[in-house]
N, C-alpha and C positions, 0 to 999 in steps of 0.2 A: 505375445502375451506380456503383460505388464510387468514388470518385476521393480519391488521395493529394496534398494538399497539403504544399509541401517547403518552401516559402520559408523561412529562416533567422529572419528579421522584418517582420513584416505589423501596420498597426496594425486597428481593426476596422472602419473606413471602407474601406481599400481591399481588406480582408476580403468584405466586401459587395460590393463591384464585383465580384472577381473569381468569387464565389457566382455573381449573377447570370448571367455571362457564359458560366458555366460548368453550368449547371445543367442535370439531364438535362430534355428538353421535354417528358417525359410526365410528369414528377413532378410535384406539387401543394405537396410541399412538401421544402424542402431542409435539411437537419438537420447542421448545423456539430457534430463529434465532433474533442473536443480530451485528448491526453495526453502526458504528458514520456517514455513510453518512447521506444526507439529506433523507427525503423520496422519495421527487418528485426529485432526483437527476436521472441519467442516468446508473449510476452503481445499485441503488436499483430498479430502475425499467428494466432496460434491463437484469441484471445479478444477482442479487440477488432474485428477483420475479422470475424471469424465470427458475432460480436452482428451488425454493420451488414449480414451476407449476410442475415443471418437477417428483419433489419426490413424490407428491401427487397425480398425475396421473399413475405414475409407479408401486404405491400401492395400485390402485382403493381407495383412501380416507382412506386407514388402518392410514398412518402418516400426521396429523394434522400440518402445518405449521403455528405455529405464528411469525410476525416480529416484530423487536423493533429495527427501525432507528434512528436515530440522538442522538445515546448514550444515550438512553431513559433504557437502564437495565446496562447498563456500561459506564465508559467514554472510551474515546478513548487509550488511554494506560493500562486501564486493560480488556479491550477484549479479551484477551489471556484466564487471570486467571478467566478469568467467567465461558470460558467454562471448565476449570481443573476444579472446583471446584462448577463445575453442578450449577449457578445461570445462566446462558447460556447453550443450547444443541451444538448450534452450533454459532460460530463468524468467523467476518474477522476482521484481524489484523496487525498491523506495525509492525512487526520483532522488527523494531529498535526503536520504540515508549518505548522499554524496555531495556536499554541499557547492551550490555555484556550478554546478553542473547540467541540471537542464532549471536554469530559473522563472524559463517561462511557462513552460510546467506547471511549476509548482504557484503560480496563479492560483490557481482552482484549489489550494489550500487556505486562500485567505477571506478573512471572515466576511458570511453575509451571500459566500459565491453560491452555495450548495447545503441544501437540506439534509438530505440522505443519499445514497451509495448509488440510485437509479440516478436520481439529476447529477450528482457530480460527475458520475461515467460516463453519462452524454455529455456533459459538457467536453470530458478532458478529449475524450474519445474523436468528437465534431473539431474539435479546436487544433486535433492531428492529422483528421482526413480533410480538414480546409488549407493547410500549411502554415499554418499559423507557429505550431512549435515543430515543426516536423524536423527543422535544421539542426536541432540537438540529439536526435539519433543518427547522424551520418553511421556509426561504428558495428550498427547491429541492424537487424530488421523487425521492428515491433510488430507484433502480430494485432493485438489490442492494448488499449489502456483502461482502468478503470482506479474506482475511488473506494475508501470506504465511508463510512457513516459518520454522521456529523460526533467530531470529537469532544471529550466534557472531561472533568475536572474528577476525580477520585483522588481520596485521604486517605489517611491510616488512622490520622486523631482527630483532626479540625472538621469542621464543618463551613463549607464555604457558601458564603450569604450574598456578597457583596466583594468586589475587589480588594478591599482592603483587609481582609480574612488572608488571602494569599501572600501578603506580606513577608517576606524572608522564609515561605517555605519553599524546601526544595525539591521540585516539581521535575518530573522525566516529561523530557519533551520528544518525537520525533526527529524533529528538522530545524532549521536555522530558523526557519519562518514561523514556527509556531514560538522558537526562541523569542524572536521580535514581541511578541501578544502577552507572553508570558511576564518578560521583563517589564514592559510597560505597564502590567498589572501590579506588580513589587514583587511576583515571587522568583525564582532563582533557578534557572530552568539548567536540567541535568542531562546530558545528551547520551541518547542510547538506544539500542533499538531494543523493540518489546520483547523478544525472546528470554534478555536480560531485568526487566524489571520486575519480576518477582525474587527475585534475590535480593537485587537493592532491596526493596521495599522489603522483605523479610530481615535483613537486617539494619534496617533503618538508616538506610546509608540516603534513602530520597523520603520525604514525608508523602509523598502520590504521585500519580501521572495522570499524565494527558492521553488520552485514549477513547476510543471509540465504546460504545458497549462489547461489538462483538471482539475488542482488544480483553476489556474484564475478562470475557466469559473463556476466549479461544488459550488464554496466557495467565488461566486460573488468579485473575486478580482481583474479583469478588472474593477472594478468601480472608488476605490482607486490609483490602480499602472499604470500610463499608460506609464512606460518607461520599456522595455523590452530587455533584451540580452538574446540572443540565444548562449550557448557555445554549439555545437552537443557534446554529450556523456557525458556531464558534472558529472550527477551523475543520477542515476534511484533508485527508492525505489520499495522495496521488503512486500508484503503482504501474508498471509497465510488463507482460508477459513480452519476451522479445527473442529472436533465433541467433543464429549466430548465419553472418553471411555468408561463410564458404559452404558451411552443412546446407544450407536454403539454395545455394548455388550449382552443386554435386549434384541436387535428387532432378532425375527425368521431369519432361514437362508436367506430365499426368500426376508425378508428383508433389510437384511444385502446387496444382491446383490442389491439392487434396490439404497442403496448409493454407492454404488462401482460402479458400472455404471454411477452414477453421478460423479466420482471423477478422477482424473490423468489429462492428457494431454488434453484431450478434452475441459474440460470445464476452463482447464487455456489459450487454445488458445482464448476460448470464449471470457475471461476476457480482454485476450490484445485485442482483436477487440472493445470490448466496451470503453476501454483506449485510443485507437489509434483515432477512432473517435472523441473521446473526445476532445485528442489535435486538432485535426482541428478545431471542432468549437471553440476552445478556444483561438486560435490563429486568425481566421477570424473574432470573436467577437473583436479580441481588431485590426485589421485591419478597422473595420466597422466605430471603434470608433474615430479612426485619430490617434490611440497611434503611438510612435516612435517606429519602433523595430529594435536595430543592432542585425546585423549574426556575428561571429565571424569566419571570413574566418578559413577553417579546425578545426575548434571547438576544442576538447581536446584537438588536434596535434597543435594547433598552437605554435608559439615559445616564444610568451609571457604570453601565458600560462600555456603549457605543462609542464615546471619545477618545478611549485610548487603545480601541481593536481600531479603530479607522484611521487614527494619527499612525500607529503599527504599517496598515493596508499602504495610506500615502507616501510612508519614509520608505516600503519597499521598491513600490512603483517607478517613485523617483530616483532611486538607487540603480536600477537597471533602466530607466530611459538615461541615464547620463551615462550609462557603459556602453551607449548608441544600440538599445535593445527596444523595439517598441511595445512597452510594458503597457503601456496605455492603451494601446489597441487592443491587445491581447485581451486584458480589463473588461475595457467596454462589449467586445466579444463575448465573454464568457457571462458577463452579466445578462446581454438582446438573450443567450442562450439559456439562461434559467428562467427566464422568462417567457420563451418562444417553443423553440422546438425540444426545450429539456426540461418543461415543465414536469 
């Protein structure tokens, strides 16, 4: 049976106590699943509860799922190393929450790659089961990866028209790479992950972020921001649900299958349906609300933008082909893939 951990802060000594205490008595084994969404968010309950029904039932009750939502066993940028280093069995993660760490990755954030959370998923997803990045998870075992929705531009005061609108405001950005897009637009990109931006932005410490719709709706940021630009393809963020190798290593064959069946294509299509969703509501929520929202006719392609997301795209490229990373390949890859099989 599933069991929601709430506690605020737990170190992972008394983690382990309360596992034990807690564990169902027919399980065999008990599997610590950690993430920073909220609990009652749409991602833990349609996609991350649903994994864990799913493991638990395919075990008859052998694998014991406990959760720990809203960075209650990690914060959001070390959810990776939780689950390396076994205080997590299993996490979902920002790639880029951790900078220069999987750079090939985070490809499939950069503008032009990915529409919505279906094609970016297939893309990052294909781009792991060909090996193309798969060298940057030696430390964990990913189960799937997926995307979410193309990212956009939300304000608190401004109304952004054109790049030069963005000018010295101070924008929350995800990742180093969406830094690059940012800066090269003029405005002043503020690192942090989304759990925290409604604070900033409640006290005006950022003037907006960069975020997906289903970022507004999940991290209640339609509340704050109600001026919105839509650039299509602007930039998509990359995530990894992933195990930890000695818990994946311990469980019997038959169990071993029963995460394997849980893992690859499948359940990162799953992912982007619960993403994709997401932006709608999150987009009709701030419709509902009278916010402003421009479209940026042909989104990336446009001509007043295109120059300086694609001057962004080139300096990153080139930046890891000279770290002898083949960023170009990976590139061209992921683009035959939005075109092809992740249409």
């Amino acid at each position: 049976m599933i069991k929601i951990i709430k506690h605020a802060a737990i170190t992972a000594v008394a983690a382990s106590a309360i596992l034990s205490a807690q564990a169902n008595a027919s399980a065999e084994y008990t599997l610590r699943f950690s993430h920073f969404f909220p609990e009652v968010s749409d991602p833990s309950q349609n996609l991350f509860i649903k994994w864990a029904e799913a493991v638990e039932t395919e075990s008859n009750g052998r694998i014991d799922v406990q959760m720990y939502p809203s960075s209650t066993l990690a914060k959001p940028p070390a959810q990776y190393d939780a689950v390396k280093n076994s205080i997590a069995d299993v996490s979902v993660s920002v790639q880029g929450y951790t900078a220069n760490r999987f750079p090939l990755t985070q490809i499939v954030e950069l503008p032009g790659v990915s529409q919505n959370a279906a094609q970016g998923s297939c893309i990052a997803q294909s781009l792991y089961d060909e090996g193309l990045i798969s060298r940057e998870y030696t430390q964990t075992k990913p189960l799937f990866l997926f995307t979410h929705g193309p990212g956009g531009l939300h304000t608190t005061n401004k109304e952004i028209k054109v790049p030069q609108d963005l000018e010295g405001l101070r924008i929350r950005r995800p990742t180093a790479v969406v830094a690059k897009l940012l800066e090269g637009l003029g405005a002043q990109p503020v690192g942090m992950p989304a759990p925290d931006a409604y604070q900033s932005a409640q006290r005006g410490v950022i003037d907006g972020v960069a975020l997906p719709w289903e970022g507004e709706y999940t991290f209640r940021l339609n509340e704050l921001t109600p001026n919105h630009t839509e650039v299509g393809g602007l930039y998509t963020l990359a995530f990894v649900m992933t195990i930890n190798k000695s818990f994946y290593n311990r469980l019997p064959a038959d169990l071993k299958k029963v995460i394997d069946h849980n893992s690859g294509m499948e359940w990162s299509e799953k992912a982007a349906t619960v993403f994709d969703d997401l932006d709608a509501k999150g987009r009709a929520q701030a419709v509902e609300m009278g916010h402003k929202i421009t479209v940026i006719e042909d989104g990336a392609e446009n001509p007043l933008w295109k120059p300086v997301l694609y001057q962004a795209t080139e300096e990153y490229l080139d930046e890891l082909q000279k770290k002898g990373l083949p960023s170009y390949k990976v590139y061209a890859r992921a683009v035959e893939l939005s075109k092809t099989a992740c249409i």
